[in-house]
C-alpha positions in Angstrom: 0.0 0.0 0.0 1.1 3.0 -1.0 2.1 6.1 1.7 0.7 9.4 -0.4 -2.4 8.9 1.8 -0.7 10.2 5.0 -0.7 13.0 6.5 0.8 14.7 9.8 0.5 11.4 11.7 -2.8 10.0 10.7 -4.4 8.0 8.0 -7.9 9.5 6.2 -10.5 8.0 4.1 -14.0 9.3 2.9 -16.7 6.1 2.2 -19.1 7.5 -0.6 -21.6 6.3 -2.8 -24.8 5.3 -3.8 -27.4 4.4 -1.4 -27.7 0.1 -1.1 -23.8 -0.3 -2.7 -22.8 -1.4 0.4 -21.1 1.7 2.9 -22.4 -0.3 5.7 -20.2 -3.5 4.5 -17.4 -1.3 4.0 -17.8 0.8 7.6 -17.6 -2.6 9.1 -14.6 -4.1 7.1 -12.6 -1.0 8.1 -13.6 -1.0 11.9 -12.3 -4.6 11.6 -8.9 -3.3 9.7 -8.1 -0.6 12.4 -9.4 2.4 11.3 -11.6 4.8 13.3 -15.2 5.0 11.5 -17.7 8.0 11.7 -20.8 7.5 9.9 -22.8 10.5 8.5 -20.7 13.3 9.9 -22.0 16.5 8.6 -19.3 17.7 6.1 -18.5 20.6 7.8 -17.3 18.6 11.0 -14.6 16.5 9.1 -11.6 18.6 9.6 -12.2 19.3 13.0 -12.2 15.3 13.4 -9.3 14.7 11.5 -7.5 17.4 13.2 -8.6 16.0 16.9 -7.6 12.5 15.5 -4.2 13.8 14.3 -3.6 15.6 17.9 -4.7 12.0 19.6 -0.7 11.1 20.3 -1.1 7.8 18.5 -4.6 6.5 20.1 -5.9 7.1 16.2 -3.8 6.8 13.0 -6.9 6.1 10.9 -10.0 7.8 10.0 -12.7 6.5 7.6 -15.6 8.9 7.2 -18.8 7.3 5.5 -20.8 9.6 4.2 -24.1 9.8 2.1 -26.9 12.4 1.0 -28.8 12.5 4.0 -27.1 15.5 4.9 -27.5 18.6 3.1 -25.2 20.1 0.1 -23.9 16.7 0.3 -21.6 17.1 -2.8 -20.6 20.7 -2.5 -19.4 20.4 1.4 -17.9 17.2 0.7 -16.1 18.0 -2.3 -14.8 20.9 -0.6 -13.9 19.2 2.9 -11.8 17.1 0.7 -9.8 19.8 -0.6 -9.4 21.5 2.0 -8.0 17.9 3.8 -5.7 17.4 0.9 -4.4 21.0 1.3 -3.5 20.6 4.9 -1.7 17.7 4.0 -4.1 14.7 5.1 -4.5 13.5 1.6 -7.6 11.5 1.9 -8.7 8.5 -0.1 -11.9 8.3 -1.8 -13.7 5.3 -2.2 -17.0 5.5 -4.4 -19.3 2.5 -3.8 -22.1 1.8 -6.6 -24.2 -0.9 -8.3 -26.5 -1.0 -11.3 -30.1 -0.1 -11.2 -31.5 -3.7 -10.8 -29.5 -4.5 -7.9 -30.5 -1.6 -6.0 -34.0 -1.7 -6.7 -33.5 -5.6 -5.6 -31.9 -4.2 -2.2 -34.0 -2.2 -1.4 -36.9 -4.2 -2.2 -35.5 -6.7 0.0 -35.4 -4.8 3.4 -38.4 -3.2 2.2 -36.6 0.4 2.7 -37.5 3.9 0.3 -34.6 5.5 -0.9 -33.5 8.7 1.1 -34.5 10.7 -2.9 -37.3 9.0 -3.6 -39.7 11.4 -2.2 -43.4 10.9 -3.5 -42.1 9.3 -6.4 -40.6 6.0 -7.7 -38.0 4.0 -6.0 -36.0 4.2 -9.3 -36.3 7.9 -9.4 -34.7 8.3 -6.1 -31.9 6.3 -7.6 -31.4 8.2 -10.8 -31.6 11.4 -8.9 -28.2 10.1 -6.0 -26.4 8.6 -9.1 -26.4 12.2 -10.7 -26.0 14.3 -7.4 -22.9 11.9 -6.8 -21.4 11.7 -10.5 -19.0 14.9 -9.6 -17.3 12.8 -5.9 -17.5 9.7 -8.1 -14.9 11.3 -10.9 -12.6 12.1 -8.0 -12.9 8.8 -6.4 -9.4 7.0 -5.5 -11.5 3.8 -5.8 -14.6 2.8 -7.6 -16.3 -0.6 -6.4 -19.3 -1.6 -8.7 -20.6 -4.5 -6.1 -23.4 -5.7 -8.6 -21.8 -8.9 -8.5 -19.9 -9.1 -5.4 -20.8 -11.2 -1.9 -20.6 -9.4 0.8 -17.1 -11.8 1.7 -16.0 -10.7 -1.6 -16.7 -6.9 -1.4 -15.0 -7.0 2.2 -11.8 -8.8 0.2 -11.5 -6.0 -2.2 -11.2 -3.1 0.8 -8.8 -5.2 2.8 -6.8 -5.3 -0.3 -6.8 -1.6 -0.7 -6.8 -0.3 3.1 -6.1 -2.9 5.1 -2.3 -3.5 6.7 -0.2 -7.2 7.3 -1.6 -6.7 10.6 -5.1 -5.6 10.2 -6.2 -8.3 8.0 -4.5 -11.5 10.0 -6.7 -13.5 12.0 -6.1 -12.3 16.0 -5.9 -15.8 18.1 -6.0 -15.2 21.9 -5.1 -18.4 23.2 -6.7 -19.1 26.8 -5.6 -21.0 29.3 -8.4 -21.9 32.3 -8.9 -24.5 34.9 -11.9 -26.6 34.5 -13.3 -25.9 38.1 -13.7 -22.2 37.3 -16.1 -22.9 35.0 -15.7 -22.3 30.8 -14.6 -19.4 29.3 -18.1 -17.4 28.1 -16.0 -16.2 25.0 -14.4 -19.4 23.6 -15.0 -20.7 20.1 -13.0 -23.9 20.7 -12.1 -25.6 23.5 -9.1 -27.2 23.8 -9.0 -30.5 26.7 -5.7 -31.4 28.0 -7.1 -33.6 31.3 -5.8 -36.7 29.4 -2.0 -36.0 29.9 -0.9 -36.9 33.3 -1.0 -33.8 36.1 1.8 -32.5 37.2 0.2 -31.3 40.5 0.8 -35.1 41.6 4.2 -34.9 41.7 6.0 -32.7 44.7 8.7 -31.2 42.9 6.2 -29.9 40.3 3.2 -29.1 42.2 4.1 -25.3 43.0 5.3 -24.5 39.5 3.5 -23.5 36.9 3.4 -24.5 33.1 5.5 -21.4 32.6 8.6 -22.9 34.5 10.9 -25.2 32.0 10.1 -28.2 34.2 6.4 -28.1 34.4 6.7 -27.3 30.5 9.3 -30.0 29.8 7.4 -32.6 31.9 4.1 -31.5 30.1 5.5 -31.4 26.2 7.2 -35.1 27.1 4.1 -37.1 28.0 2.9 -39.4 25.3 0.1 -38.1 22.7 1.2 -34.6 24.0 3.4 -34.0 21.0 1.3 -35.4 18.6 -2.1 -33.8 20.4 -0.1 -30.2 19.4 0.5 -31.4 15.7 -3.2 -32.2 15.2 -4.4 -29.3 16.8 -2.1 -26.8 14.7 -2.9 -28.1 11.5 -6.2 -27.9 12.2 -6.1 -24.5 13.6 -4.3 -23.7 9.9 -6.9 -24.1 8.5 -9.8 -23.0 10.4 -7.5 -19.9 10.7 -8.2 -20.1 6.6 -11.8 -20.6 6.6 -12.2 -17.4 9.6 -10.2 -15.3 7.0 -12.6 -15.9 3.8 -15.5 -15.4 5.7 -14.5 -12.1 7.0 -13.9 -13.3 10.3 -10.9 -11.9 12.1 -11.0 -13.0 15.6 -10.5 -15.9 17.3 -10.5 -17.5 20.5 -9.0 -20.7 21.6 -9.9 -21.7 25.3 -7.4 -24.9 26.6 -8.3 -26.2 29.8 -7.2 -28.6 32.5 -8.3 -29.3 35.7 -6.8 -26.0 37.7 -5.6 -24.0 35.0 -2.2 -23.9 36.8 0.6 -27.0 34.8 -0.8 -28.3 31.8 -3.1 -25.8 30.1 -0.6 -23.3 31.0 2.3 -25.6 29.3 0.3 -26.3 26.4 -0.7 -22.9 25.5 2.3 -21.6 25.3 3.7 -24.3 22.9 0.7 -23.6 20.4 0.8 -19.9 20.5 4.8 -20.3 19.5 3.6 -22.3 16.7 1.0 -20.4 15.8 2.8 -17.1 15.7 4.8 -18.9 13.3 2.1 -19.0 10.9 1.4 -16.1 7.6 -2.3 -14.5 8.8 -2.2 -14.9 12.3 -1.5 -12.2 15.1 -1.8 -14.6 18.4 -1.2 -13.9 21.8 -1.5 -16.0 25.4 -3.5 -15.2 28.3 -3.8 -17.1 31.3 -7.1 -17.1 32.8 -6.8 -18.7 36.0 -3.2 -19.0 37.0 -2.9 -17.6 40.6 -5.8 -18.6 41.4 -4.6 -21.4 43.9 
């Protein structure tokens, strides 16, 4: 991605287009990639938001304003705001979302929704009258998505490609350690049981340790099935890690439990978060629910 977008310290783009194209899709992808999203700001407030974002010390280094013709001199503010943005140095993208007639008229017959122009008259009118109000911010557009044809996975593709970072479009894996008797994390979308391998709360040496200590870990990582447990479990996490990706889905968390969440878990969470962070598309970090706890 190219760096002629940036300004002093912060990151700007303006989410345009015609009503049912799919801003809402868009606002979402980018809340997902990073970016800081204001829907329907009136025009007039954009700089002051940039500014205030640029002055945030870091908090905010991207700002995506979607905006559409529910608010008034739509085209003549906006086109203006832009300038002005592109004068101070901000340089904002454009991205012009549209679709053909039939679609929209499908969309919007699907939710059962008039169009914002439509008025007393046809739904078709309402379109006819955006697409021209729009025509002068869609020649300036940066980027022009027609998503006639697109699923929504695929329209979400498309803006990762051209606003999204390494970082903001790899799957985030927390993995979790717990102990069973505290109950099962609310959040988890897998769970992970390691009760089968031996515990080393049994043994005296080990009992005060945790699976963060080399010889809870080593004792842990040696059992039989445990290496082999790891290997399944990684490959599988590949490619459900895959799947998460093409549906648009970019979080994920991976619960592993034992019985106190002190030895094993512990142990085995951290050996599958180093693999994992070994992995292209995945940002993964540890956390350990319950250890302390005793």
């Amino acid at each position: 991605m190219t760096t002629d977008h940036l300004g002093p310290g912060i990151e700007v783009a303006v989410v345009t287009g015609l009503s049912g194209a799919g801003r809402s899709t868009a606002a979402k992808c980018l809340e997902d990639l990073g970016w800081f999203v204001v829907d329907n700001l009136p025009p007039e407030l954009i700089s002051t938001m940039v500014e205030l974002g640029s002055q945030a010390r870091g908090a905010i280094s991207k700002v995506a304003v979607v905006m559409d013709v529910r608010s008034r001199a739509f085209t003549e503010d906006l086109s203006a705001i832009i300038k002005d943005l592109d004068a101070r140095g901000y340089k904002p993208r454009v991205l012009f979302l549209e679709a053909t007639d039939d679609v929209l008229i499908r969309r919007f017959e699907q939710v059962r929704r008039g169009h914002p122009l439509q008025g007393e008259g046809r739904l078709i009118d309402g379109i006819g009258a955006e697409r021209s109000l729009l025509m002068p911010l869609r020649e300036e557009a940066d980027l022009i998505l027609d998503t006639s044809t697109l699923s929504v996975h695929q329209l979400r593709a498309k803006i990762e490609d051209a606003f999204g970072s390494e970082a903001g479009t790899s799957t985030r894996v927390t993995v979790l350690s717990f102990g069973y008797k505290y109950g099962l994390p609310m959040d988890a979308d897998l769970v992970m049981d390691v009760r089968f391998l031996p515990n080393p709360f049994w043994i005296p040496e080990l009992k005060d340790l945790t699976g963060r200590d080399t010889d809870v870990r080593n004792y842990v990582l040696s059992q039989e099935g445990a290496d082999e447990f790891l290997d399944r479990y990684h490959e599988l996490l590949r490619l459900i890690g895959a799947g998460y990706r093409r549906e648009g889905k970019r979080y994920l968390t991976l619960a592993v439990g034992c019985t106190g969440g002190k030895h094993r878990s512990v142990a085995i969470s951290e050996e599958l978060s180093r693999r994992l962070s070994d992995e292209d598309g995945m940002a993964v970090k540890v956390v350990h629910r319950d250890l302390g706890r005793e």
